[in-house]
C-alpha positions in Angstrom: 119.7 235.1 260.1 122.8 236.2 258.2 126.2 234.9 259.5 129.6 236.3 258.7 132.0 234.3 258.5 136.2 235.3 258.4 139.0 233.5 257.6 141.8 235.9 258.7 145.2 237.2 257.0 148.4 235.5 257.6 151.4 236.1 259.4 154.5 236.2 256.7 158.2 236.5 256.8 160.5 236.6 253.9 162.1 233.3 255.2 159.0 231.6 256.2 159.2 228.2 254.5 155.1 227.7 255.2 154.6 230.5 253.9 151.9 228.8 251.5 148.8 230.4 250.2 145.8 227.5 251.2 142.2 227.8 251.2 140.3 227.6 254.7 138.8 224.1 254.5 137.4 223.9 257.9 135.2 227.5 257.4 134.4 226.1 254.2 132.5 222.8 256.1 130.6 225.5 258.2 129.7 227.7 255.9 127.7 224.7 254.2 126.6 223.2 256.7 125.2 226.7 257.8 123.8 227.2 254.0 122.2 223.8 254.5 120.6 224.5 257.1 118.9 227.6 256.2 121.4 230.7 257.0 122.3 233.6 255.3 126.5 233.3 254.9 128.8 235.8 254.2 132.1 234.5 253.9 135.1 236.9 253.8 138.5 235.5 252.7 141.3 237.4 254.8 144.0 235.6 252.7 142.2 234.8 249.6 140.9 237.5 248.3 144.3 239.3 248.1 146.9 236.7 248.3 149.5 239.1 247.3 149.2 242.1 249.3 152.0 242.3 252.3 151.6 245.0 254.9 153.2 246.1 258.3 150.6 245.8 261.2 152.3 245.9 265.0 155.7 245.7 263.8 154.6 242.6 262.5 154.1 241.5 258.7 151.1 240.1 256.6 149.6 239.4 253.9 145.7 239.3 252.7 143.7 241.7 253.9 143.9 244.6 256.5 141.5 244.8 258.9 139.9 247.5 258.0 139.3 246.1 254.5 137.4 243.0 256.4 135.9 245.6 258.2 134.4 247.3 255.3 133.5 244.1 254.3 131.0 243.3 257.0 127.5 243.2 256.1 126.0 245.9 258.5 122.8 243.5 259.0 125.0 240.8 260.4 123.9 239.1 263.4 127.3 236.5 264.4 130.4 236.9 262.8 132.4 234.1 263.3 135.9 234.1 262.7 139.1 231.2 262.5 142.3 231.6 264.3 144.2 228.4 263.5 147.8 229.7 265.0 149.0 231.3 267.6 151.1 233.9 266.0 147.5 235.4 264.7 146.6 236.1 268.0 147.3 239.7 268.1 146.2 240.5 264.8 142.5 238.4 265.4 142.0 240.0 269.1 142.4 243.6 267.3 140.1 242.5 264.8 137.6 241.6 267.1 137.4 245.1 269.0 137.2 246.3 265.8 134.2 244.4 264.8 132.3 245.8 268.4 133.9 249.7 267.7 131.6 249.2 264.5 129.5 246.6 265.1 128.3 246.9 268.6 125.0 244.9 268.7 127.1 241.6 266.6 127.7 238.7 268.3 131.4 237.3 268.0 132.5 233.9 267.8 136.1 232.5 267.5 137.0 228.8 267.0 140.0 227.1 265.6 143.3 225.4 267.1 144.4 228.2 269.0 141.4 229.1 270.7 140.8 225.1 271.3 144.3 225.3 273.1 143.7 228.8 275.3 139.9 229.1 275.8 140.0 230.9 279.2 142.9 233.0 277.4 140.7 234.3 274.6 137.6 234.9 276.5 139.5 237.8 278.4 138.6 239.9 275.4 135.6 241.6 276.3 134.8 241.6 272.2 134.8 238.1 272.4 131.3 236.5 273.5 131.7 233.0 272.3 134.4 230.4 271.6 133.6 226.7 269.9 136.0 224.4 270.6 137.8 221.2 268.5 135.7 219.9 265.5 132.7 223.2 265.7 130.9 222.2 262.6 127.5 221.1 264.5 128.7 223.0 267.6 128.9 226.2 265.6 125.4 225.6 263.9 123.4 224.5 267.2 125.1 228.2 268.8 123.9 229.9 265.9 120.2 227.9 266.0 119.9 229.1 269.8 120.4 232.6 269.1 118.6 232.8 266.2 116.5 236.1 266.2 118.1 237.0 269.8 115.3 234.3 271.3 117.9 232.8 273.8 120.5 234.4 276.0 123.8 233.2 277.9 122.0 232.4 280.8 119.5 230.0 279.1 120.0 226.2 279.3 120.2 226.0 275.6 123.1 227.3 275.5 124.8 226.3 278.8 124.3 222.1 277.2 126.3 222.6 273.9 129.4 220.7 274.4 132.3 222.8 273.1 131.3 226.3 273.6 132.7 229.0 276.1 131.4 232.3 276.9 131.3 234.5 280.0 128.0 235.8 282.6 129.6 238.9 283.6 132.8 238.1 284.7 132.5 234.7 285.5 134.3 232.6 282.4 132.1 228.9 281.6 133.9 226.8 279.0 131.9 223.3 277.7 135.2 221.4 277.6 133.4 218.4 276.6 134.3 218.5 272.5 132.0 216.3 270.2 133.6 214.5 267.6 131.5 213.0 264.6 131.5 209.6 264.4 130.6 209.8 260.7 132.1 212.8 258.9 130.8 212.0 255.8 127.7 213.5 257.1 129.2 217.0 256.7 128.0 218.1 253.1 131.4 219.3 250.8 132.7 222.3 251.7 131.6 225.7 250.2 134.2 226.1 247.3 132.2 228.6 245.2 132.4 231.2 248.8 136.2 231.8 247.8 138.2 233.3 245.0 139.5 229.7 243.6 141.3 231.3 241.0 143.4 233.8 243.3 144.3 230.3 244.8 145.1 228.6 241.5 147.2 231.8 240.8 149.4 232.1 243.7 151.0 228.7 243.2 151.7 228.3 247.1 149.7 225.1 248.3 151.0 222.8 250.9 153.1 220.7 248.9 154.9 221.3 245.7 152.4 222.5 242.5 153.1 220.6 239.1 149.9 221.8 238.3 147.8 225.1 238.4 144.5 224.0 239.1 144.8 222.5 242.6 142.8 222.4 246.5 143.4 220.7 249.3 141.2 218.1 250.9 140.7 215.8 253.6 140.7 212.0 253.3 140.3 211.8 257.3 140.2 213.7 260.7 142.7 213.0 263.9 145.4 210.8 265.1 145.6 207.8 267.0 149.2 208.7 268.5 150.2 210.9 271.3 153.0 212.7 270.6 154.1 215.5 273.2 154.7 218.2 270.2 151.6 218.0 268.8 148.2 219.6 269.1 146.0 217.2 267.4 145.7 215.1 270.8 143.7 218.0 272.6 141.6 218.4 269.3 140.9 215.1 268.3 141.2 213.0 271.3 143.3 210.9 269.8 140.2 209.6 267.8 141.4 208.8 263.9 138.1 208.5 261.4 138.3 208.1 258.0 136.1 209.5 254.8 134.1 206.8 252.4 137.0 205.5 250.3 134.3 206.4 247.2 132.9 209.3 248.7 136.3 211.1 248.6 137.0 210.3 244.8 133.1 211.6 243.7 134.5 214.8 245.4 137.9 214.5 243.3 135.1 213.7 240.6 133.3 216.9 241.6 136.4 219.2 242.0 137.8 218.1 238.3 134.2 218.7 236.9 133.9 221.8 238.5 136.5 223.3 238.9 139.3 221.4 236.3 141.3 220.3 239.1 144.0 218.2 238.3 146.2 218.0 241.7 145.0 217.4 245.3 147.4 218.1 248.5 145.6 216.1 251.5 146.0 217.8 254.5 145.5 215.1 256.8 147.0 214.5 260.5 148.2 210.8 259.3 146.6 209.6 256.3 148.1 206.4 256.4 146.6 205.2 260.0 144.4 202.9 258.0 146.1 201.0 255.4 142.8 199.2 254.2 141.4 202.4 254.0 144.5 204.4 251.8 144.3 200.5 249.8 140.3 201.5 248.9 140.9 204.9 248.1 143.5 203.9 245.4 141.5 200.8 244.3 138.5 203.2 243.9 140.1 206.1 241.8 142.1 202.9 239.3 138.4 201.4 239.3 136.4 204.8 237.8 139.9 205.8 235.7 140.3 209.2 237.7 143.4 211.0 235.7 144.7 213.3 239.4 147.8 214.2 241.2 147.2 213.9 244.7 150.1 214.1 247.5 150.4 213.8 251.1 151.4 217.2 252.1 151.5 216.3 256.0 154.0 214.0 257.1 153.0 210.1 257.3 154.0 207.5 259.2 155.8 204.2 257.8 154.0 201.2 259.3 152.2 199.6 256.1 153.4 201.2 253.6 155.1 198.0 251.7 155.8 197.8 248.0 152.8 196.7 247.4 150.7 200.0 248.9 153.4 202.5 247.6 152.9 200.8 243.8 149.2 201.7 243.7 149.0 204.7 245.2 151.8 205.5 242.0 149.3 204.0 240.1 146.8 206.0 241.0 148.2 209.2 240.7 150.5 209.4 244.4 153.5 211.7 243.0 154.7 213.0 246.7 154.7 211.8 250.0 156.1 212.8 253.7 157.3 211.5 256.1 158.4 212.7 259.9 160.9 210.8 261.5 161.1 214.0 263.4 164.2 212.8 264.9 167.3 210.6 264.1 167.4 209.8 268.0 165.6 206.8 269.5 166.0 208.3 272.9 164.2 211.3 272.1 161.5 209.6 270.3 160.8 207.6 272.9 161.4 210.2 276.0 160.9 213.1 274.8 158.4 213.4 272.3 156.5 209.8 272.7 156.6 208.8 269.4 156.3 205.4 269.2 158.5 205.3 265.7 161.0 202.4 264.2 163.5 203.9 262.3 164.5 201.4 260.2 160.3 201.1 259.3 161.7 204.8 257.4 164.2 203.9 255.6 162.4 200.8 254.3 159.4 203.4 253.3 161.6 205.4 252.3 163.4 203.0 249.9 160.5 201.4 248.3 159.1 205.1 247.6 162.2 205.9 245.7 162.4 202.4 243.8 158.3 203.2 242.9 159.2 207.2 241.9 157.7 208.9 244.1 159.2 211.9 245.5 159.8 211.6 249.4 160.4 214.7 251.8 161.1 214.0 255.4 160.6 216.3 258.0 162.7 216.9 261.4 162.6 219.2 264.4 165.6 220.4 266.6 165.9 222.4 269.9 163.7 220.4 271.7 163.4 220.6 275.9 165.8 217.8 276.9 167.8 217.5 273.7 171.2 217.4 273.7 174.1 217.4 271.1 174.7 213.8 270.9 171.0 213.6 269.6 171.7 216.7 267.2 174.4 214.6 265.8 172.3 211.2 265.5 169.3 213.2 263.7 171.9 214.4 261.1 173.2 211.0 260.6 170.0 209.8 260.2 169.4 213.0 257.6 172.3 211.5 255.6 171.2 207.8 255.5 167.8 209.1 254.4 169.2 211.0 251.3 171.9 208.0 250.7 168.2 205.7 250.4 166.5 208.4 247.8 165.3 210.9 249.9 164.6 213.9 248.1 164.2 216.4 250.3 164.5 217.4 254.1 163.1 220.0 256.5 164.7 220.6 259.4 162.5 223.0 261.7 163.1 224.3 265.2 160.9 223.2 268.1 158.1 225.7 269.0 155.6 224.9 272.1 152.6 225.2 270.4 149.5 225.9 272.6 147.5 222.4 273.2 150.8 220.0 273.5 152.1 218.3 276.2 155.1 219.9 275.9 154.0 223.5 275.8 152.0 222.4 279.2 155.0 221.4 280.5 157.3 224.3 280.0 154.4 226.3 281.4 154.5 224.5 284.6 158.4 224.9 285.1 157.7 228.6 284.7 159.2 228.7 281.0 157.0 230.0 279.3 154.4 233.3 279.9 151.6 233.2 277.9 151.0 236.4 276.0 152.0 238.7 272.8 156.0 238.2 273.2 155.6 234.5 273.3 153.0 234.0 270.1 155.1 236.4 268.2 158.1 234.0 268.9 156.9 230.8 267.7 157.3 232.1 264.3 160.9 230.5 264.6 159.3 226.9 263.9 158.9 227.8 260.3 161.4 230.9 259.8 164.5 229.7 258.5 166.1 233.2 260.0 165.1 232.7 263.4 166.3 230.2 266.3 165.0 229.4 269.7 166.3 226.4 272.0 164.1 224.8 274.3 166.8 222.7 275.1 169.0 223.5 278.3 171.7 221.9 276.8 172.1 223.5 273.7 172.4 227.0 273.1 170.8 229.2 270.6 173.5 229.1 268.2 175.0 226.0 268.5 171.4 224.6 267.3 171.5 227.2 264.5 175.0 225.3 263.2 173.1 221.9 263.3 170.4 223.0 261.8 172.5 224.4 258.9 174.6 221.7 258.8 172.0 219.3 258.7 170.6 220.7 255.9 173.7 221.1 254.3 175.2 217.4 254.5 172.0 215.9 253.4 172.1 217.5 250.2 175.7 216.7 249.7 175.0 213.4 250.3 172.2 213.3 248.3 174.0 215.0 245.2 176.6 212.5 246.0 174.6 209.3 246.0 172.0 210.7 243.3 173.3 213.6 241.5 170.2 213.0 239.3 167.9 214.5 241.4 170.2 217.4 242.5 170.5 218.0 238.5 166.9 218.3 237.8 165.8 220.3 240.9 168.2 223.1 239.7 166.5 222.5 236.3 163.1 222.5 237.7 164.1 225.9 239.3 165.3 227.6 236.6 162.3 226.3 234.3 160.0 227.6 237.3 158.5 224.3 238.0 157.6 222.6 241.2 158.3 218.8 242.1 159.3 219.4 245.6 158.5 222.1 248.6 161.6 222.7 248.3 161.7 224.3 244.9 158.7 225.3 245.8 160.2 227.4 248.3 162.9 229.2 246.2 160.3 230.1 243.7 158.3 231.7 245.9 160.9 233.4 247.5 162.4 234.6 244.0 158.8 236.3 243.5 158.6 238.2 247.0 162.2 239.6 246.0 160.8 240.5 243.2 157.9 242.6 244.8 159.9 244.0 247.4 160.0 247.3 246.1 155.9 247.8 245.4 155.8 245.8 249.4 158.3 248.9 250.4 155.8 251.1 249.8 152.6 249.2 250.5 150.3 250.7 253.5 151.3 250.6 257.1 148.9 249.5 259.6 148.6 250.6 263.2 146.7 248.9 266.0 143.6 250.5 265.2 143.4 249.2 262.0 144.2 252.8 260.3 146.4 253.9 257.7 149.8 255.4 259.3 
């Protein structure tokens, strides 16, 4: 039975700082796993395959495909297209492209998974071009849906399907969603994902990974899955219920292995939730890639936390090849880690980090959030004077985001209950202001919208100062690295890519227009 699967466009702004361009990694585990087992993919790359093509779609901007392109690119013998929807600000865009799919593909079966869905499952099932929905980790849960519908043999009402944990689907208008997610105890047994099913090089090109590029040949990878903690921000607790399991130390370098024979990559971003929760495991990894003389950059693109990380672990992950990490005090306040977003976090455990990164070389980033419900100035003004004694230590760079009640925290729960938030368009549409430098929301009764956009900007602003006061060094060479066009922090990383999207403004100003049908205006 062929399978479709879609990783969808992206929602971009010109002053979207994660604005990056990064292959689908968790489509890429299905799609061979599927393959393993038998099935006929088709995988269509919504971002991938045209990186660099922006266009307006309900008033909204993006870039990749359009959906009638993914349309057109739908095999017409296709049984179950299944398609990721990772965010919340795709949701409009991915529920059009579903009624597209049934307008021209009445008899397909459609399947959504990914973060947002995992978050709103009753939400999404509303759509009447939506028939099923895998929650969480859907590897196995996607491949035993597909096995029971193989050749139409099974239907909704069959028991097959009714004892999958993590799938959702509807019997006329009754709604039935498998909350109880599977996670693999082993995820080693997932075979690497399906690389050669997207356009590597349109990746290599782009130069907009995760993390900072000093290198064009790059991917992303993942050294383990989930996250012990529990912070009220954060989605991962829903997802991975709070479950933290690590890779093979050796398995993960013969993929590095792999990758650089395959591919000649020379610079890995790991996207994991906390790759650090293991210290014996991050020591193995490192031990393992000195051991078999493996010439990589690797960073940790997500932020980390501190506990462990002595002189001694930060030395060998120099050694063997660590050139960036990050980490997320998220906030200078003790009072709002602890009561607001349940982080159990020492500060002083980041500076100490943080100092023994910068003695080792390694570039540090720190990230921060503002406007949070609860938050009040007095913490504003803490968090930026713990922004300053981060860049006095050798911090090189800082971002400072706004709050956003993403779908699957404890905090977006929250809000809902007090009648703060209304789930629909207006409200996906608006969480775009966690990574928009231009846009500012406060979640916070006590601080209004534009008093957090001062702190934000003066956060910002007074830890580069300080920073170009205590190590004008590194303030020297990042304007260097900019004007050279090279990349050893996001930050540069940022102005670069911005510099190029000025530059294409014009041929973007007359780039198609999209309406809700998917049709050229």
């Amino acid at each position: 039975m062929d399978i479709t699967l879609i990783n969808t466009p992206q929602f971009s702004t010109g002053f979207q700082v994660t604005d990056g361009v990064v292959p689908p990694i968790g489509l890429l585990y299905i799609s061979s796993l599927l393959k393993k087992n038998n099935f006929g993919i088709n995988l269509i790359d919504g971002l991938g395959e045209k990186p660099f093509q922006y266009y307006e779609y309900n008033k909204s901007t993006y870039r990749g495909l359009s959906p009638n392109e993914i349309i057109e690119r739908i095999p017409h013998d296709t049984k179950i297209i299944g398609i990721t929807c990772m965010f919340s600000i795709i949701h409009s865009l991915v529920m059009d492209l579903c009624n597209l799919i049934k307008k021209e593909y009445p008899d397909s079966i459609v399947v959504l998974g990914g973060a947002h869905v995992t978050a709103l499952p009753e939400y999404i099932l509303k759509n009447d071009s939506v028939d099923f929905i895998c929650l969480g980790e859907s590897e196995f849960t996607f491949l035993k849906l597909c096995e029971a519908l193989k050749e139409n043999k099974y239907s909704k009402e069959n028991s097959e399907i009714k004892n999958i944990n993590g799938v959702g689907y509807k019997i006329g208008s009754e709604v039935i969603v498998n909350k109880n997610i599977e996670l693999l105890k082993d995820i080693d047994c997932l075979p690497y994902p399906d690389w050669d099913s997207i356009p590597m090089e349109n990746y290599f090109s782009s130069k907009a990974g995760h993390g900072c590029l000093k290198y064009d040949k790059w991917t992303i990878m993942l050294f383990s899955r989930g996250c012990p903690y529990n912070c009220s921000f954060c989605t991962t607790p829903k997802i991975w219920k709070r479950e933290w399991r690590s890779r093979d130390p050796k398995r993960v370098v013969d993929e590095i292995r792999y990758l650089q024979e395959k591919f000649g990559i020379k610079e890995i971003h790991f996207e994991d939730d906390n790759m650090n929760t293991s210290i014996g495991k991050l020591n193995e990894f490192c031990d393992e890639l000195i051991r078999q003389g493996i010439k990589i950059n690797w960073q940790t693109s997500s932020g980390i936390r501190p506990h462990g990380m002595s002189n001694e672990i930060i030395s060998k992950m120099v050694r063997a090849g660590c050139t960036n990490i990050t980490l997320a005090p998220e906030s200078g306040s003790k009072r709002v880690l602890d009561k607001v977003i349940n982080k159990s976090l020492d500060l002083t455990e980041i500076l100490s980090a943080a100092k023994s990164a910068h003695k080792s070389k390694l570039k540090v980033g720190a990230y921060f959030i503002m406007g949070l419900p609860g938050e009040r100035i007095s913490d504003l003004i803490r968090t930026i004077r713990f922004l300053m004694k981060l860049a006095m230590v050798g911090v090189d760079e800082c971002v400072v985001s706004m709050f956003a009640p993403l779908p699957g925290s404890k905090l977006f729960d929250q809000l809902c209950a007090e009648g703060k938030i209304k789930v629909g368009e207006d409200f996906f549409e608006s969480l775009v202001a966690m990574t928009d430098i231009s846009k500012v929301k406060s979640w916070s009764e006590f601080i209004s919208d534009r008093d957090l956009k001062i702190f934000q900007f003066m956060g910002f602003l007074l830890f580069h100062v300080t920073k170009s006061i205590f190590h004008p060094f590194k303030t020297l060479r990042s304007i260097f690295n900019i004007i050279s066009g090279r990349q050893e922090l996001k930050t540069e990383r940022f102005i670069l890519l911005k510099v190029r999207r000025i530059k294409n403004f014009f041929s973007f100003s007359k780039s198609p227009k999209y309406v809700a049908g998917g049709k050229l205006k």
